[in-house]
C-alpha positions in Angstrom: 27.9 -28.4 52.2 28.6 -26.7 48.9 30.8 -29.9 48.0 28.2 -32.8 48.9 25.6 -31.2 47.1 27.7 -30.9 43.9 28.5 -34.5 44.4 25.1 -35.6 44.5 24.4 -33.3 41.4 27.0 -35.2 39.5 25.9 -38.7 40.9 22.7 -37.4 39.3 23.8 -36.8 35.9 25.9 -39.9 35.9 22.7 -42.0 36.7 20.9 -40.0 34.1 23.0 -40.2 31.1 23.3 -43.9 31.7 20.2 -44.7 32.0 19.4 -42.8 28.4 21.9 -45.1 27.0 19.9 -48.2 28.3 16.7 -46.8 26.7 18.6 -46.0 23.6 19.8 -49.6 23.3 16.5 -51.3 24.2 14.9 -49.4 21.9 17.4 -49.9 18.8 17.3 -53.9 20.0 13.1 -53.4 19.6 13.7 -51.8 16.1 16.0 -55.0 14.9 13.5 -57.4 16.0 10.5 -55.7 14.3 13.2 -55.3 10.8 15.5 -57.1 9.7 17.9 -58.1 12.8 15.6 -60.4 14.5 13.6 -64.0 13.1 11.7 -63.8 10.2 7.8 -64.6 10.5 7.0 -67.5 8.1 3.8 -66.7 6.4 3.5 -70.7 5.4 3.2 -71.3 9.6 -0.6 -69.1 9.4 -3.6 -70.3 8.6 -5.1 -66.9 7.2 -8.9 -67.6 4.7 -9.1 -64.3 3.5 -5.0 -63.1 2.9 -2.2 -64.7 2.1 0.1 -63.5 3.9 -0.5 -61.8 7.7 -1.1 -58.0 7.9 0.2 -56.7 11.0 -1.8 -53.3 12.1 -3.2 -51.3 14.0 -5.8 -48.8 14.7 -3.7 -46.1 13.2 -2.9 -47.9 10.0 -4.3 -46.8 6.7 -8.1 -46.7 6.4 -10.4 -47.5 3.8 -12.0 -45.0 1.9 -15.6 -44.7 1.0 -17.6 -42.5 -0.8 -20.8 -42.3 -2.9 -24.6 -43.0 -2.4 -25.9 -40.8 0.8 -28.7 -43.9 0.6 -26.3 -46.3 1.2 -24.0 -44.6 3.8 -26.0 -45.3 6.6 -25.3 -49.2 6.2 -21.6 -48.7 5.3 -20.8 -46.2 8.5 -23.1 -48.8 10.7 -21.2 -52.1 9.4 -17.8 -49.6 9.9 -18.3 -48.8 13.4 -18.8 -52.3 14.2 -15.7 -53.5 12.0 -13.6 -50.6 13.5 -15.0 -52.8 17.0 -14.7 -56.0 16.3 -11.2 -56.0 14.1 -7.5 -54.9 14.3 -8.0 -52.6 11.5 -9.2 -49.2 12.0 -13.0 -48.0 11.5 -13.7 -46.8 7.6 -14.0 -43.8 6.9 -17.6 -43.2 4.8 -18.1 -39.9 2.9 -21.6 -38.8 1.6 -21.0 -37.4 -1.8 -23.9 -39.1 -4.6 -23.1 -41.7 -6.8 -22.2 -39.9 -9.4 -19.1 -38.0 -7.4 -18.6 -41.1 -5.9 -17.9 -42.9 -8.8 -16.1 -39.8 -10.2 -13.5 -39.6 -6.9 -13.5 -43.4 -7.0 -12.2 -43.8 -10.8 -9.7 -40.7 -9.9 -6.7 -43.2 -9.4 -4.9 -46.7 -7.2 -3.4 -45.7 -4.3 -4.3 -45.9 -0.2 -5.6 -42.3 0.0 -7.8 -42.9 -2.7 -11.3 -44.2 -2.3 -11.4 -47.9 -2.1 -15.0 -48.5 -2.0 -18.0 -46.8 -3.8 -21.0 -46.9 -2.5 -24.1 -46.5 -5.0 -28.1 -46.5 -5.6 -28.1 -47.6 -9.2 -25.2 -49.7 -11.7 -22.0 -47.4 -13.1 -22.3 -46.5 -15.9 -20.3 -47.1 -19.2 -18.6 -43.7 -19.1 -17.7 -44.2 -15.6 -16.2 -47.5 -16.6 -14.3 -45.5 -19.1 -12.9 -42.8 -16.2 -11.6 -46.1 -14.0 -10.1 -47.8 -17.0 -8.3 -44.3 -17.9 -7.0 -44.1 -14.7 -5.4 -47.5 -14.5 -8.5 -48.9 -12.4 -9.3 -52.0 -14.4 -10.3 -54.7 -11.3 -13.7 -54.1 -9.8 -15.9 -56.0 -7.8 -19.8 -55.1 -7.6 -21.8 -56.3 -5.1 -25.7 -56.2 -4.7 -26.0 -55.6 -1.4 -30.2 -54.8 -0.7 -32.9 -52.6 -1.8 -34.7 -49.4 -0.9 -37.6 -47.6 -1.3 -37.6 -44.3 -2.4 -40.5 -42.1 -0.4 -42.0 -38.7 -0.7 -42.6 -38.0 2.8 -44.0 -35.2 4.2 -44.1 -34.2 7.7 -46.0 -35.8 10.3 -48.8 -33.7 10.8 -49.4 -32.4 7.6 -51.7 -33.8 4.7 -51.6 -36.9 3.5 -50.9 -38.2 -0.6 -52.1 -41.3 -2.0 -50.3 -40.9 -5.5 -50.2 -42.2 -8.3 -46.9 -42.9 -11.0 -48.8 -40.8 -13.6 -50.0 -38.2 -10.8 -46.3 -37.6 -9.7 -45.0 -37.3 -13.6 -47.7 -34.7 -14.3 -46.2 -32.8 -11.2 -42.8 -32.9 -11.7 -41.9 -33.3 -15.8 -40.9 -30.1 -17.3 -42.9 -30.1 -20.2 -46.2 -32.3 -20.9 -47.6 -33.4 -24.0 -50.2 -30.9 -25.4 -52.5 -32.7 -27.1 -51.4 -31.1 -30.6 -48.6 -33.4 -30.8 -45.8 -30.6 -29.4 -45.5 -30.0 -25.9 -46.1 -27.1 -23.3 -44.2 -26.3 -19.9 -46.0 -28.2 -17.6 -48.5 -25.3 -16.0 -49.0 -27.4 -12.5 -49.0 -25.1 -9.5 -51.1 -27.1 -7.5 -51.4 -30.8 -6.5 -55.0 -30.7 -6.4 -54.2 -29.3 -10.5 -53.9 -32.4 -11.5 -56.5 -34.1 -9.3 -59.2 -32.5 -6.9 -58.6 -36.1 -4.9 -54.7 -34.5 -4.2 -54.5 -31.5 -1.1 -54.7 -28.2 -2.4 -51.4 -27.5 -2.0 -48.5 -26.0 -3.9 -45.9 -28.1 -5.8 -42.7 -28.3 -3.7 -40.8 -31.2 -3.9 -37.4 -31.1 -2.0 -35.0 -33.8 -3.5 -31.5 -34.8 -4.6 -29.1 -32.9 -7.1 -28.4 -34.4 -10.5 -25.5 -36.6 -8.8 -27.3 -38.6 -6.9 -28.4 -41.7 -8.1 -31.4 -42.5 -5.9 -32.5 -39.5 -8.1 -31.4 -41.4 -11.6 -33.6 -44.3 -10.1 -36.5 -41.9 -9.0 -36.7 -40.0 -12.9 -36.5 -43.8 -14.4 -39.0 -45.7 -12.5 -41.2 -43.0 -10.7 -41.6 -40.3 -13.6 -40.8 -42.7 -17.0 -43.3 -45.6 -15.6 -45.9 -42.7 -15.4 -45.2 -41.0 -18.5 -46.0 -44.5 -19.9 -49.8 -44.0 -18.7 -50.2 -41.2 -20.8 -51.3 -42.0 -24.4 -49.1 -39.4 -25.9 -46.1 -40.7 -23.9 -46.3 -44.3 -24.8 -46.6 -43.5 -28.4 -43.4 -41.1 -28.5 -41.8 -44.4 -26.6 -43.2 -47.2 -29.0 -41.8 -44.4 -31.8 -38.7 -43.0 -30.7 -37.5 -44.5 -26.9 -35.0 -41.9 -26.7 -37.2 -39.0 -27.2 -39.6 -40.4 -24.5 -36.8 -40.6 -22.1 -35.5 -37.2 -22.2 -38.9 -36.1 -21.9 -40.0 -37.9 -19.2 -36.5 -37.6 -17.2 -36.5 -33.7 -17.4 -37.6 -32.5 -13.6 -38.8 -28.7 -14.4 -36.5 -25.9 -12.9 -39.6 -23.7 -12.0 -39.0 -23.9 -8.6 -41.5 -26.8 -7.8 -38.5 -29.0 -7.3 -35.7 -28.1 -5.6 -32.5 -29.9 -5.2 -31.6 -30.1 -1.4 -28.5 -31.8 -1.3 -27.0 -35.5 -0.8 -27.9 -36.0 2.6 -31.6 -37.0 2.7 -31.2 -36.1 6.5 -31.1 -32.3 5.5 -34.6 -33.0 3.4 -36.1 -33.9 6.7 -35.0 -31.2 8.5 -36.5 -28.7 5.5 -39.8 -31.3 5.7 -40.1 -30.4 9.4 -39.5 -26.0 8.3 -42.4 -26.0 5.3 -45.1 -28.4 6.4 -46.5 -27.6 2.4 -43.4 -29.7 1.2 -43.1 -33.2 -0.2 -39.5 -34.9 -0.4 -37.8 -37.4 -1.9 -36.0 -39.9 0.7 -34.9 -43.3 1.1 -37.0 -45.6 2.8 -34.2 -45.9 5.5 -34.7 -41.9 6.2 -38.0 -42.5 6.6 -37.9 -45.5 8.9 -35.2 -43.5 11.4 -37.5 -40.6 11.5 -41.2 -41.8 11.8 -41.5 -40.1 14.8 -41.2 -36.4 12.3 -42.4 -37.2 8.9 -44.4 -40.2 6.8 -44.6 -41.6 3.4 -47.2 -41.3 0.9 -48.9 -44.2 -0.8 -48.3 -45.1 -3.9 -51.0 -46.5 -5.9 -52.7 -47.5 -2.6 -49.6 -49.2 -1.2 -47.9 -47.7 2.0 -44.2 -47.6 1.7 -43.3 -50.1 4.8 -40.3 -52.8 4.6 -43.0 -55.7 3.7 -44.5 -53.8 0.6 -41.1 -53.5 -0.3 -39.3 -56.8 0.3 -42.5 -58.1 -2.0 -42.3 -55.9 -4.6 -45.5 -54.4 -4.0 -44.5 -51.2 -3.3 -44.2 -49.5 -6.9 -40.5 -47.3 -6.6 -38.2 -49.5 -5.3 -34.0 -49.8 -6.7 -31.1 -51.9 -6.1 -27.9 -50.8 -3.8 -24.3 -51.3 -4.7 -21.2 -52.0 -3.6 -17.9 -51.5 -5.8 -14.8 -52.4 -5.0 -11.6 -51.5 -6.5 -9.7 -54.5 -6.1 -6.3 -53.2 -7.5 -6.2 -51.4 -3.9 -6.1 -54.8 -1.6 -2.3 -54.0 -1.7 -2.3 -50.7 -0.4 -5.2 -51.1 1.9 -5.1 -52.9 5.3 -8.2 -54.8 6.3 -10.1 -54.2 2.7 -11.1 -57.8 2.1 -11.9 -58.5 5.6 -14.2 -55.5 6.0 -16.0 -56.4 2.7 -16.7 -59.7 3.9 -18.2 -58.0 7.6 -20.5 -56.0 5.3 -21.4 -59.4 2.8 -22.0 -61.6 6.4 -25.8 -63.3 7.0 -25.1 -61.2 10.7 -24.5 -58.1 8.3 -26.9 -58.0 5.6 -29.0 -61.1 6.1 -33.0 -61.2 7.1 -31.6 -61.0 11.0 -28.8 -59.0 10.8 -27.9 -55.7 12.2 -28.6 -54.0 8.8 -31.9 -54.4 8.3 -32.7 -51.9 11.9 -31.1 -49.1 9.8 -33.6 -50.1 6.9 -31.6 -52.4 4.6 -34.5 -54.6 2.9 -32.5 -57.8 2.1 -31.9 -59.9 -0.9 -33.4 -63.5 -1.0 -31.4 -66.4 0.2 -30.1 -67.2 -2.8 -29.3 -63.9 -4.6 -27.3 -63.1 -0.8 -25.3 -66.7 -1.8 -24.3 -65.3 -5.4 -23.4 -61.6 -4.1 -21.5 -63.5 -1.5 -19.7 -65.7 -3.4 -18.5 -63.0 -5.9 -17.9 -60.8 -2.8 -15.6 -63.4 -1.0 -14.0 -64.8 -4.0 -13.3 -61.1 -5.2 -14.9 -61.8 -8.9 -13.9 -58.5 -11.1 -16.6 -56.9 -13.5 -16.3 -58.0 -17.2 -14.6 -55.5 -18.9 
């Protein structure tokens, strides 16, 4: 009995050990045929538009990279999720960190684990120019890809504001004009301080850090166009522009405005906890959380995607795309998922951007960005 069960044992190892040395075989006769033992794939045989040569991956290949603008993410993680769908190349992965960290990790160097894509609420600046070109990043592709609105919302059942630009750069500069021709810390504790038509209610205005660039495009178009209603202000400015700016730009530090982060969701969430506060959003914010908090008027115009599609609606800016085109050779899928994002399904007046609040270029400027997009046209230097 002893004797057939050791015979079977060895019968079993026998079988065993030959059939790892089928598997080893098959799978050293897989590894020729994907190298260099098997045929060799003739890229001349493929009709590929947007390569030019086939990029065999998959869903664990290297991802693109993208940081910047928390006003932009929203699109970019939306048009990644239905890439990462739709495509053999695997879902993007979007990071919320300002424009001005994005462009600061973007310009950090070439390589796959490096941001490929910035994503950003206003143009880069010449010194960032200077950080990419340092770094060896010389090839970059911008693309306009919308606009937004930037709101200050409140929450839903507290007061409303009808403001004005002037109104808002009398709350928010840190020093005013003081009629002596030198200037004062601006004494505002009040909204109704600077007009008994505002709510009686204290100066708190929850917005984003230095970084961010929807808050480069709020102190330029918000608080400079109202500085430029006061008479002392637009004389510094016909006088000496760069005086005017610094003095218009500088948001006081006394505590009526405090910097809440890059994600304008986190301003919502504090909007909802102090029913007193204003913040500063993107219209997209606002339009994904109606339900919670509204915008205020602005000059008599509500902040609603019509108002700002015509240019009615007074504090409006551009979003950006850039693209460091140096890193088409070390990422997989980089061309193809900018031309998902620069698509009339994407980004056009139908497309599956404008539910998260994308407010769309006009026909024609969406055939320029396009074209530039598609063909990969590089910045001038």
């Amino acid at each position: 009995m002893r004797e057939a069960w050791a015979g079977s044992i060895e019968d079993l190892d026998l079988a065993m050990a030959r059939a790892k040395r089928v598997l080893f075989l098959c799978l050293f006769m897989l590894s020729c045929g994907l190298a260099s033992c098997g045929p060799r794939i003739n890229p001349a045989d493929f009709d590929l538009p947007v390569s030019e040569s086939p990029v065999f991956v998959t869903k664990h290949a290297q991802k693109i990279k993208i940081v910047g603008s928390s006003t932009v993410a929203p699109f970019s993680m939306t048009v990644a999720e239905q890439f990462g769908a739709a495509s053999p190349f695997a879902s993007p992965i979007v990071e919320s960190t300002g424009t001005g960290g994005g462009f600061k990790a973007f310009c950090r160097s070439l390589g796959g684990d490096e941001p490929s894509i910035v994503n950003a609420s206003r143009r880069i600046k010449p010194s960032e120019r200077e950080l990419c070109a340092a770094a060896g990043i010389t090839e970059i592709i911008e693309v306009n890809i919308g606009f937004d609105g930037i709101v200050i919302a409140n929450a839903k059942g507290a007061p409303e504001f009808d403001l004005t630009k002037e109104q808002i750069y009398r709350a928010l500069a840190a020093e005013l004009p003081d009629g002596l021709g030198g200037w004062q810390a601006n004494s505002n504790r009040l909204w109704s301080d600077i007009s008994p038509d505002l709510p009686g209610l204290p100066i708190i205005v929850l917005g984003p850090p230095p970084t961010s660039g929807t808050r480069d495009a709020f102190a330029d178009i918000a608080l400079m166009g109202g500085a430029l209603a006061v008479p002392e202000m637009a004389e510094i400015y016909g006088r000496d522009a760069d005086l005017f700016g610094r003095k218009a730009r500088t948001i006081r530090n006394d505590g009526a405005w405090i910097d809440s982060g890059e994600n304008d969701s986190s301003i919502v969430r504090l909007l909802l906890q102090n029913e007193a506060s204003v913040g500063v959003v993107g219209f997209s914010f606002l339009e994904q959380n109606l339900d919670r908090v509204k915008g205020a008027r602005v000059n008599g115009v509500e902040p609603v995607f019509s108002q700002i599609e015509n240019a009615n609606y007074g504090i409006s800016l551009s979003l950006f795309m850039y693209v460091k085109k140096q890193n088409m050779d070390f990422v997989p899928g980089l061309a193809e998922f900018v031309r998902e994002f620069t698509q009339e399904d994407s980004w056009g007046p139908n497309g599956y951007l404008v539910d998260k609040g994308l407010i769309p270029l006009t026909a024609e400027q969406r055939r320029i960005e396009q074209e530039t997009a598609w063909s990969m046209t590089t910045i001038s230097p």
